[in-house]
C-alpha positions as CSV (number, residue, x, y, z in Angstrom):
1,X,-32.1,-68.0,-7.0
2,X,-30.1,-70.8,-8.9
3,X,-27.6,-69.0,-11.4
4,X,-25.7,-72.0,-12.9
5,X,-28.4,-71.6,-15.4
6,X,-29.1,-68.5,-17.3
7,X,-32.2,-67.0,-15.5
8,X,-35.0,-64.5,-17.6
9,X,-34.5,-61.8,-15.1
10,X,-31.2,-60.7,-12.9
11,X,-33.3,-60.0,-9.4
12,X,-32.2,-57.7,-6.2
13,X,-31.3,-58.9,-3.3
14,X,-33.0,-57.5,0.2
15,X,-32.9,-58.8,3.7
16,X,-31.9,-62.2,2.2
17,X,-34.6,-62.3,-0.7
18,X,-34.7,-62.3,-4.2
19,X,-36.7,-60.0,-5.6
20,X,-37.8,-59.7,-9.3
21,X,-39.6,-55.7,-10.3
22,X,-41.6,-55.3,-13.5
23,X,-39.0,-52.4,-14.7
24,X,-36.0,-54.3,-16.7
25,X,-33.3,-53.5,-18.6
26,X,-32.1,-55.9,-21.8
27,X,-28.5,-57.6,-21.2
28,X,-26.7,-58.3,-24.1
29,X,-24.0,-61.0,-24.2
30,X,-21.0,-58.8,-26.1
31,X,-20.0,-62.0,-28.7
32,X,-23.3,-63.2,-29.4
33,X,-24.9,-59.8,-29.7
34,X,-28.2,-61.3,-28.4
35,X,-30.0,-60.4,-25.1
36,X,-30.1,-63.4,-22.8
37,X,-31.6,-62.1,-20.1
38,X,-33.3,-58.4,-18.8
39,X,-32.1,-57.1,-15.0
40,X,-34.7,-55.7,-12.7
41,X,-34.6,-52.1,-12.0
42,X,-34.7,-50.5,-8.4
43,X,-37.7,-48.8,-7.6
44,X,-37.1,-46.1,-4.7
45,X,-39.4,-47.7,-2.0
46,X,-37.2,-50.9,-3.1
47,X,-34.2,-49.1,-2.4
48,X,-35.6,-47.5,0.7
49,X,-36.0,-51.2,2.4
50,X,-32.8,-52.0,1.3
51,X,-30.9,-49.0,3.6
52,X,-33.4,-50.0,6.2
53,X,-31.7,-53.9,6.3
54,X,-29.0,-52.6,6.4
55,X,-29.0,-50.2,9.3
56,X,-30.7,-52.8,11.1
57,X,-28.0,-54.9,10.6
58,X,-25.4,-52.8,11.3
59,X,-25.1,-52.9,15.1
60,X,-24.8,-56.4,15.0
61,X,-22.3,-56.5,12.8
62,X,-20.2,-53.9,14.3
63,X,-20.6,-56.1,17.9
64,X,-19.4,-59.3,16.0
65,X,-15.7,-60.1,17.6
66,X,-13.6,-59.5,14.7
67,X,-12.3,-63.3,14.6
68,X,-15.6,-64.7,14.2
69,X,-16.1,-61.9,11.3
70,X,-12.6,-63.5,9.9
71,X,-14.3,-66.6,10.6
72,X,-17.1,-65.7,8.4
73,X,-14.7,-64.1,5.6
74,X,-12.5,-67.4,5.0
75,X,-16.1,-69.3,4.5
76,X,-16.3,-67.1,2.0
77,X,-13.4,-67.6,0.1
78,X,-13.9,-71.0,0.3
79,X,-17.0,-70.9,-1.2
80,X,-15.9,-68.6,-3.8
81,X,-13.5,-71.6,-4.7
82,X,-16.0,-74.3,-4.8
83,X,-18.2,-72.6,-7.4
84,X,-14.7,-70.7,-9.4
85,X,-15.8,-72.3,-12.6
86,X,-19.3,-71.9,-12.7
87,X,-18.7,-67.5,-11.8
88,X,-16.2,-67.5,-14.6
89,X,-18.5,-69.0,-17.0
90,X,-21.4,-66.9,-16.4
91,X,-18.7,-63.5,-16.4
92,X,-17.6,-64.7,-19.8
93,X,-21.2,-65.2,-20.9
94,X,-22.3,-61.6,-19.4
95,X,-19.3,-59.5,-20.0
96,X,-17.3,-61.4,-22.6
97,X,-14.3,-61.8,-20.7
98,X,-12.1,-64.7,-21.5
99,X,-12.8,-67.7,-19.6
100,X,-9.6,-68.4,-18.6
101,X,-8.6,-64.8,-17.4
102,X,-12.4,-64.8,-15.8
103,X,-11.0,-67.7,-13.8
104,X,-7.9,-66.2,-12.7
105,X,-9.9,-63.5,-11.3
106,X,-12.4,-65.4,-9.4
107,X,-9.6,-67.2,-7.7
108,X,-7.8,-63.6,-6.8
109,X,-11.2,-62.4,-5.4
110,X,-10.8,-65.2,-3.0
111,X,-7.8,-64.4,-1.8
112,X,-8.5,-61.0,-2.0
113,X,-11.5,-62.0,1.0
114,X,-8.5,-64.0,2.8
115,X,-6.5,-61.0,3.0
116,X,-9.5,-58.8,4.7
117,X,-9.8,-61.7,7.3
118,X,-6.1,-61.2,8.2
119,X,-6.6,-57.6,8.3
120,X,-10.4,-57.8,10.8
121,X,-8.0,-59.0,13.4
122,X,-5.6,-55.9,13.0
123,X,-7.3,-53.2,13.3
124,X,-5.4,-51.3,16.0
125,X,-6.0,-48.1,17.9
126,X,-2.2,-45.9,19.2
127,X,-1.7,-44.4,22.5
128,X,-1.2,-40.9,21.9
129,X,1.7,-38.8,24.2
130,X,-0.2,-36.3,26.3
131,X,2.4,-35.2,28.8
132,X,3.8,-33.6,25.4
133,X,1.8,-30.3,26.4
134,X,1.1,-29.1,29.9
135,X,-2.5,-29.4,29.4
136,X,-2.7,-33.2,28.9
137,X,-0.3,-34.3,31.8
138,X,-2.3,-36.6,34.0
139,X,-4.5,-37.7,31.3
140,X,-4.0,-41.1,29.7
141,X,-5.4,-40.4,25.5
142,X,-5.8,-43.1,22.8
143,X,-7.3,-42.9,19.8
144,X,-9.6,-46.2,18.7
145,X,-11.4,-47.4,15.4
146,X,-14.8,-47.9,15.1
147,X,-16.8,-49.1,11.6
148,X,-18.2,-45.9,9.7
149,X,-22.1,-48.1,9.9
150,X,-23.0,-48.4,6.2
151,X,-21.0,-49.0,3.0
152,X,-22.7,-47.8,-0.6
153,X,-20.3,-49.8,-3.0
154,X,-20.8,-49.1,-7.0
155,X,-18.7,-51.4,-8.9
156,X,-17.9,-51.8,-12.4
157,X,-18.3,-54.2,-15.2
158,X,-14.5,-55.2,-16.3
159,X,-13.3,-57.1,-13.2
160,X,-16.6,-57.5,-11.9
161,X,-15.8,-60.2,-8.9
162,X,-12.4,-59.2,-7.6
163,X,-13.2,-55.6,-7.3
164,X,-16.5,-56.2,-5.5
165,X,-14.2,-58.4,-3.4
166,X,-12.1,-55.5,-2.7
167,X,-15.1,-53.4,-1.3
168,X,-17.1,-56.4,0.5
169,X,-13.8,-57.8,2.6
170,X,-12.5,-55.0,3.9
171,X,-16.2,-53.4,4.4
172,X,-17.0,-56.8,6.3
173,X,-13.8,-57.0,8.0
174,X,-14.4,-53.3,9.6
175,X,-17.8,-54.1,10.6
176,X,-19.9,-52.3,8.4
177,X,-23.0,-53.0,6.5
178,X,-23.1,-53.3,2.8
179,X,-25.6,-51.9,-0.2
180,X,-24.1,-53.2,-3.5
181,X,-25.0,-51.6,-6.8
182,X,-23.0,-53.4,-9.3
183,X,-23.2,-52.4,-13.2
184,X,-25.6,-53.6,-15.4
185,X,-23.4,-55.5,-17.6
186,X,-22.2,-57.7,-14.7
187,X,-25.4,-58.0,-12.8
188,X,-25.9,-61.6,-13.2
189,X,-22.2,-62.2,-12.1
190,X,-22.2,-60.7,-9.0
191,X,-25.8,-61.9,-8.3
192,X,-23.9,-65.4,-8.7
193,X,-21.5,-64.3,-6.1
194,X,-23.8,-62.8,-4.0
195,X,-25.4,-66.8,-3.9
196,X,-22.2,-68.0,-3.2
197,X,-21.9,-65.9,-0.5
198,X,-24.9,-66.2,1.2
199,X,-24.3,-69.9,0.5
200,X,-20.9,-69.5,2.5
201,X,-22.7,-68.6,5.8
202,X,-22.5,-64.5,5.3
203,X,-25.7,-63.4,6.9
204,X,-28.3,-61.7,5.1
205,X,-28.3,-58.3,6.8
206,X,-24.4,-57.9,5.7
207,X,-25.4,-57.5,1.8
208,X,-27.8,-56.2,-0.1
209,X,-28.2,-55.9,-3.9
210,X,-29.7,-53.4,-5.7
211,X,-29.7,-52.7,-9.8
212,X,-30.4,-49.5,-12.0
213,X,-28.6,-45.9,-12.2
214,X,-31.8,-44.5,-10.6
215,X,-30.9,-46.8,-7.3
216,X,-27.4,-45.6,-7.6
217,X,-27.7,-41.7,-7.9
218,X,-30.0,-42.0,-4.8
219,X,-27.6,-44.3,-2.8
220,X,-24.9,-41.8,-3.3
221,X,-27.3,-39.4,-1.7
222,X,-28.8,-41.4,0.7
223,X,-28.3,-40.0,4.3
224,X,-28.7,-43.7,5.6
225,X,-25.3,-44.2,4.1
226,X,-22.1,-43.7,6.1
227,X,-19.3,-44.2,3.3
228,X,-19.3,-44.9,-0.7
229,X,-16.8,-46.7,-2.2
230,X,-17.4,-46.2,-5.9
231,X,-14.6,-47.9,-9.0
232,X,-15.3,-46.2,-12.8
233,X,-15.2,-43.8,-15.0
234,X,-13.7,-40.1,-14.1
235,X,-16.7,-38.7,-15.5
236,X,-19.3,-40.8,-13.2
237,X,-17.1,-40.3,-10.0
238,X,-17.3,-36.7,-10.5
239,X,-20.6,-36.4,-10.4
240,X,-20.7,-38.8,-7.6
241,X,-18.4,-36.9,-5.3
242,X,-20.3,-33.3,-6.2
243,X,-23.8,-35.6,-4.8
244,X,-22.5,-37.3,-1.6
245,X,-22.6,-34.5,0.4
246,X,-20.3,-34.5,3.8
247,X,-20.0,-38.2,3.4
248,X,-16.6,-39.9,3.3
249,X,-15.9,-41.4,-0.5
250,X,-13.2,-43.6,-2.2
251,X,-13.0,-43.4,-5.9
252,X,-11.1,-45.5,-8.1
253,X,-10.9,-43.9,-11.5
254,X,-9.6,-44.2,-14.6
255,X,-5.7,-44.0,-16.6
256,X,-3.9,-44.3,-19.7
257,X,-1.8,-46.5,-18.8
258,X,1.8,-45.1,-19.4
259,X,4.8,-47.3,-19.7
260,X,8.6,-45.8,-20.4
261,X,11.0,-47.8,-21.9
262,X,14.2,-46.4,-21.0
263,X,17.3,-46.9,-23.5
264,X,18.8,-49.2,-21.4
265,X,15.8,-51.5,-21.2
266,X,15.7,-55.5,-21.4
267,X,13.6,-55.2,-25.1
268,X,12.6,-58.6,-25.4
269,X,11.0,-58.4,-21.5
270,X,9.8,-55.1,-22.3
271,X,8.2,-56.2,-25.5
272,X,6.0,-58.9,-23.6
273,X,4.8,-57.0,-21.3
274,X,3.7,-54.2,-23.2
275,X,2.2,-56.1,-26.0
276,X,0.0,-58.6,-23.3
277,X,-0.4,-56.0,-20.9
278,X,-2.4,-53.7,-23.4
279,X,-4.5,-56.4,-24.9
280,X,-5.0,-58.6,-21.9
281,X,-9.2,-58.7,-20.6
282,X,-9.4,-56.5,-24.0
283,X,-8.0,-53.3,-23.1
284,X,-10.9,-52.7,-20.3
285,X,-8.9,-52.3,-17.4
286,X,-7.9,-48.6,-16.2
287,X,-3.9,-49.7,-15.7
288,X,-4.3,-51.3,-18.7
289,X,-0.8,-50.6,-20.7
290,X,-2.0,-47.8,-22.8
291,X,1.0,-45.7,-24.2
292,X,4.3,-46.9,-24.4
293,X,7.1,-44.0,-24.8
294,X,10.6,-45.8,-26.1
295,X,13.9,-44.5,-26.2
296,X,14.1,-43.3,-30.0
297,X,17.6,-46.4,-30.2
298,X,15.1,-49.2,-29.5
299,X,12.0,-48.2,-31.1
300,X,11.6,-49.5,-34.1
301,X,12.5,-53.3,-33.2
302,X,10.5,-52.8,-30.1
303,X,7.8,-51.5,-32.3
304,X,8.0,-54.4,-34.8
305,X,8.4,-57.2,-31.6
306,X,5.1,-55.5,-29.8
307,X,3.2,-56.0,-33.7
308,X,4.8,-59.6,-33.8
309,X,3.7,-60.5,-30.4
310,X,-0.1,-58.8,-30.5
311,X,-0.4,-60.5,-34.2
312,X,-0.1,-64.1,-32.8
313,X,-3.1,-63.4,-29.9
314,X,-5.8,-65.3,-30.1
315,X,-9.3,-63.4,-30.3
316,X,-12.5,-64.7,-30.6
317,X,-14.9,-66.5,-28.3
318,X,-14.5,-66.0,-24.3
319,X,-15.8,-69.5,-23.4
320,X,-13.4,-70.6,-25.5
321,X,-10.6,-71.8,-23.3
322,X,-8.1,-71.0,-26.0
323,X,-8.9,-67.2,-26.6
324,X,-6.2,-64.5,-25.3
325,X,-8.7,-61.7,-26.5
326,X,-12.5,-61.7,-26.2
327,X,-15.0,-58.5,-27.6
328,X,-15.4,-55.3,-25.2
329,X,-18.4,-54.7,-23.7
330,X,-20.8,-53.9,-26.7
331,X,-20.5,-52.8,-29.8
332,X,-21.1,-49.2,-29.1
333,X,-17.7,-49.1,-27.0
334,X,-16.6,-50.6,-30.2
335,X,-17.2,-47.9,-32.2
336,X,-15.9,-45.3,-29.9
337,X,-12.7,-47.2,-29.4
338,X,-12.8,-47.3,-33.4
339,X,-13.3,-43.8,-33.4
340,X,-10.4,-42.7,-31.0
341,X,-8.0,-45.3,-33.6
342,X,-9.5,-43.2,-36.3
343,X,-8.9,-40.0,-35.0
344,X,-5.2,-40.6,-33.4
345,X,-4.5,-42.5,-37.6
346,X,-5.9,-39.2,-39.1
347,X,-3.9,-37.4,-36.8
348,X,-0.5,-38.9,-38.1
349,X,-0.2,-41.9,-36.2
350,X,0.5,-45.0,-38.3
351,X,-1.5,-48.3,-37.9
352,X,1.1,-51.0,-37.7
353,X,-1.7,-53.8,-36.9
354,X,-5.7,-54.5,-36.5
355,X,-7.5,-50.9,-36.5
356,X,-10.8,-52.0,-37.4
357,X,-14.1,-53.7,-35.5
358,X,-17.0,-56.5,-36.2
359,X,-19.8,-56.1,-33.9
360,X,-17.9,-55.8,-30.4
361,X,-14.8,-57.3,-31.3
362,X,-12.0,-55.1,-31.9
363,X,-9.1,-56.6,-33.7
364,X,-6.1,-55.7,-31.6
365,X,-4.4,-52.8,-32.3
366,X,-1.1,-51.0,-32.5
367,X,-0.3,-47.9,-33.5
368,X,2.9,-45.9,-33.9
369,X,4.5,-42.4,-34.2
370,X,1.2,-41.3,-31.9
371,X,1.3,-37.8,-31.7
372,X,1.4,-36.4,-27.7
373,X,-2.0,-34.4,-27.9
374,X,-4.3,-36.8,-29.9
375,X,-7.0,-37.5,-28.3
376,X,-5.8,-41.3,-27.8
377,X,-3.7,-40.8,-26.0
378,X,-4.7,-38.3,-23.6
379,X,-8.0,-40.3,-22.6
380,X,-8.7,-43.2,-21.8
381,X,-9.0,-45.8,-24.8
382,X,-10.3,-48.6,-22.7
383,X,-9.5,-51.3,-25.5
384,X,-7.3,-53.6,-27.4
385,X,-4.9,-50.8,-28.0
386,X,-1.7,-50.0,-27.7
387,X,-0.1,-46.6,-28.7
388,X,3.4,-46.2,-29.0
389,X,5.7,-42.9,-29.5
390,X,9.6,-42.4,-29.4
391,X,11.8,-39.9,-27.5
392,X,15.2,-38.5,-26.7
393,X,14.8,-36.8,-23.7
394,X,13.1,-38.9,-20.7
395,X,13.0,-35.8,-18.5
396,X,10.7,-34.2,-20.9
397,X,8.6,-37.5,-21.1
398,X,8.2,-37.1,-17.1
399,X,7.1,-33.9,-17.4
400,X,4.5,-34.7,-20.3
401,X,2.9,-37.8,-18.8
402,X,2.7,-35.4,-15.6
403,X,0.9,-32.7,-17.4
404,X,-1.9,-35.0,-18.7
405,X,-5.4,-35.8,-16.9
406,X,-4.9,-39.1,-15.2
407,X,-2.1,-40.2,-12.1
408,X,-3.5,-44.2,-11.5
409,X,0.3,-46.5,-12.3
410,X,3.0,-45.9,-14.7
411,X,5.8,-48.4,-15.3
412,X,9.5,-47.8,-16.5
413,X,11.8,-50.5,-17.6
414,X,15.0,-49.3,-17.1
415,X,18.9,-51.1,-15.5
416,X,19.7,-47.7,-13.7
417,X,18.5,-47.3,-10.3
418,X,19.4,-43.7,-10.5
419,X,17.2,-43.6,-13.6
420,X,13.9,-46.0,-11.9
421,X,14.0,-43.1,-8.7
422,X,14.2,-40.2,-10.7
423,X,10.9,-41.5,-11.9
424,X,9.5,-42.6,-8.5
425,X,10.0,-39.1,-7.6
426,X,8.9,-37.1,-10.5
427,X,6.1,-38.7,-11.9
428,X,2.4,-37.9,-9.7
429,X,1.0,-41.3,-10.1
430,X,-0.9,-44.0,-7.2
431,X,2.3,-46.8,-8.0
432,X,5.0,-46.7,-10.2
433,X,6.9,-49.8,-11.3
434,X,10.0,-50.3,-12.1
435,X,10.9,-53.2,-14.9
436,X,7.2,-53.7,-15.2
437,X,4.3,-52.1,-16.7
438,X,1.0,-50.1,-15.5
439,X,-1.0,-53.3,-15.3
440,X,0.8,-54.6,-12.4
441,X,-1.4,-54.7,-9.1
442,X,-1.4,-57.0,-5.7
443,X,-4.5,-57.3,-4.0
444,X,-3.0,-56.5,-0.9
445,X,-1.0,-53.0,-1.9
446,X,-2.4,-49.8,-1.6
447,X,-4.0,-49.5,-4.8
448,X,-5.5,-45.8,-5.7
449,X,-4.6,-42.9,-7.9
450,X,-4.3,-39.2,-7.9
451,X,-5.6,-36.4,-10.2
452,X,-8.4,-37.7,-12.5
453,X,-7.5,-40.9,-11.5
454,X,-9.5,-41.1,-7.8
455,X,-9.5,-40.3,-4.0
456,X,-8.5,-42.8,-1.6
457,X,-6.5,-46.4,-1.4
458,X,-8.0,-50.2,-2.0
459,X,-6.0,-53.3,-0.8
460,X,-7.7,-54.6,2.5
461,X,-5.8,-52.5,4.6
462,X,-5.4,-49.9,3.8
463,X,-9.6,-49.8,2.4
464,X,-10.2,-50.4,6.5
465,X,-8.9,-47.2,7.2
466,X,-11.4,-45.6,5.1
467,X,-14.4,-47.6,6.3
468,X,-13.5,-47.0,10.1
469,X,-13.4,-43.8,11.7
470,X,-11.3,-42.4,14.6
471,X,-12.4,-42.0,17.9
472,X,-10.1,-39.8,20.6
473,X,-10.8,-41.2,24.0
474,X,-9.6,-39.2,26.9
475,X,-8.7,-41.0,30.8
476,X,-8.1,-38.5,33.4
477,X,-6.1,-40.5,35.9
């Protein structure tokens, strides 16, 4: 499979081939509106051969000293550099995502592989104290790391490469196996990768690529599978957590995205960040800055700065270099994104800017005086949006944003330390960040939420620990 060029059909990948099925689903590129291409659905024996390549290959791969897998994992972000602009390109094409931003993302997914090659040489067992109890004096106990056998990873559309990335490495770095289900409206990206990949030296038996939400409901259930690491919706990683059964799963959810802006607050910094932050890759990012609670003092000139700023973005084509803002995904997230604008405007918020759609561009958006229980702003808006609300009282704001669905990142900018750790404390969220907003992640944190917003850590590290399993060896000497 050659990808530089626009294939008719987005194949699987099994055992190291390509293979194209007679069931297809349309893509449709989000700014053109026209369907480019059609992606090849799973069929279940399909699937079935892909869980048997990778259980074959599993044993090996587990056996592999964990420098040469490192070895192996640094080919691979090399590779992933050589062929950057060509993954960005077809990513903007597929998913309308800037070009630019689709860029800075492919080059993040590389080093996002270079920090699981650190981390294969790290995994580390502990000697465990038995002459602690009378029963385990003599006995020399440690506890040791072994990779769980097979990864099922199901990985969105909106950072398509970097959060594949973030299941492959550390999955590799373990010594696991991988089946890959990525979405639909990233297929063709991550069949580029998987190229590039392959390309690099990974061996065959170490991925394989499967397509269709009949392949992924199965692969969720599939007893061949040791571990699923799945990144989406809340609603979709409930359903996948009620049918994996007594497997191990990691879910990264969704958010809303809440920033505080504390009285105190550097405005002109704050303003910047909120106003990018919430319109950056189009809203479609689950610590996207989504609501923005400001001290009632600053509120209106922050209000009017975060209008100014999101005014002067530029929106339009992805492959355009230039463009700050592409579309969203289609044009039915579109009109649900218009519809959640509609609803939080008839609900008393005011529309400062944008508010309206053509096709799958939304014009970005920002609205004030957003009342608490709209709907807005208690879901996830998953667009060019940003909602903004005053307030007095910032103990009360801790305990609103704790009350709602989601717990994924919440910034607060804020000059008072005493202030910045009453919110590390009180707020039930994955990461909090201090003089900076929701958005902020590094691929090598702990990355995760709690509530609605998931089960279980990313960054390399800390995604090894989930993919191993411990093993309590006993000597009696």
């Amino acid at each position: 499979m050659h990808t530089d060029t626009l294939p008719q059909h987005v194949p699987l990948l099994i055992d190291g081939q390509w293979i194209e099925t007679p069931e297809r689903v349309p893509a449709c590129n989000p700014f053109t509106g026209r369907s480019d291409f059609s992606v090849c659905e799973c069929s279940d024996e399909l699937l079935d051969r892909a869980l048997a390549a990778a259980n074959a290959a599993k044993a090996a791969i587990a056996a592999m000293p964990a420098r040469d897998r490192a070895v192996l994992l640094r080919q691979a972000a090399q590779g992933i550099r050589r062929h950057s602009a060509s993954i960005a390109r077809t990513m903007a094409i597929e998913t309308g995502k800037p070009v630019a931003d689709g860029l800075t993302e492919v080059l993040r997914s590389a080093e996002t592989f270079e920090l699981s090659a650190q981390e294969a040489v790290r995994i580390e067992g502990a000697q465990i104290p038995m002459d602690s109890s009378a029963i385990g004096a003599g006995k020399l106990g440690v506890s040791l790391r072994f990779p769980v056998g097979v990864v099922a990873a199901i990985t969105p559309f909106n950072a398509p490469v970097n959060l594949t990335a973030h299941k492959l490495g550390p999955a590799w770095a373990a010594g696991n196996a991988v089946v890959l289900k990525p979405s639909p409206q990233s297929a063709l990206t991550i069949c580029r990768l998987a190229e590039v990949l392959l390309e690099a030296g990974i061996p065959a038996g170490w991925l394989q690529v499967v397509q269709g939400d009949r392949a992924a409901a199965r692969l969720v259930a599939a007893p061949q599978v040791d571990f699923v690491s799945f990144t989406g919706s809340s609603r979709i990683g409930e359903r996948v957590k009620a049918t994996s059964g007594l497997k191990r799963v990691a879910l990264e959810l969704g958010g809303n995205g809440f920033t505080v802006v504390a009285a105190d607050a550097p405005l002109e910094e704050a303003a910047q960040a909120c106003a990018r932050n919430s319109m950056r890759l189009a809203g479609q990012s689950c610590i996207s800055v989504q609501n923005v609670l400001v001290h009632r003092s600053l509120y209106e000139a922050f209000t009017a700065r975060v209008a100014e700023i999101v005014q002067a973005l530029r929106v339009g084509d992805p492959l355009d270099e230039r463009t700050e803002v592409g579309p969203v995904i289609s044009a039915h997230a579109a009109r649900r994104i218009q519809g959640l604008i509609d609803g939080a405007v008839a609900a008393g918020a005011k529309r400062v800017c944008g508010g309206s759609h053509a096709g799958a561009l939304v014009h970005p958006t920002v609205l004030a005086d957003v009342p608490w229980h709209c709907e807005a702003m208690q879901g996830e808006v998953f667009g060019p949006v940003v909602l903004l609300a005053p307030f007095d009282d910032v103990r009360q704001v801790f305990d609103l944003v704790n009350a709602g669905p989601f717990g994924l990142q919440a910034g607060i900018y804020t000059q008072s330390l005493p202030l910045a750790m009453q919110a590390v404390r009180t707020l039930r969220m994955g990461a909090v960040i201090v003089n900076g907003t929701s958005t902020w992640r590094s691929d090598q944190a702990p990355y995760g939420g709690v509530k609605a917003s998931g089960i279980g850590r990313e960054g390399p590290r800390f995604a090894i620990q989930d993919m191993t399993e411990e093993r309590f060896v006993v000597f009696n000497v």
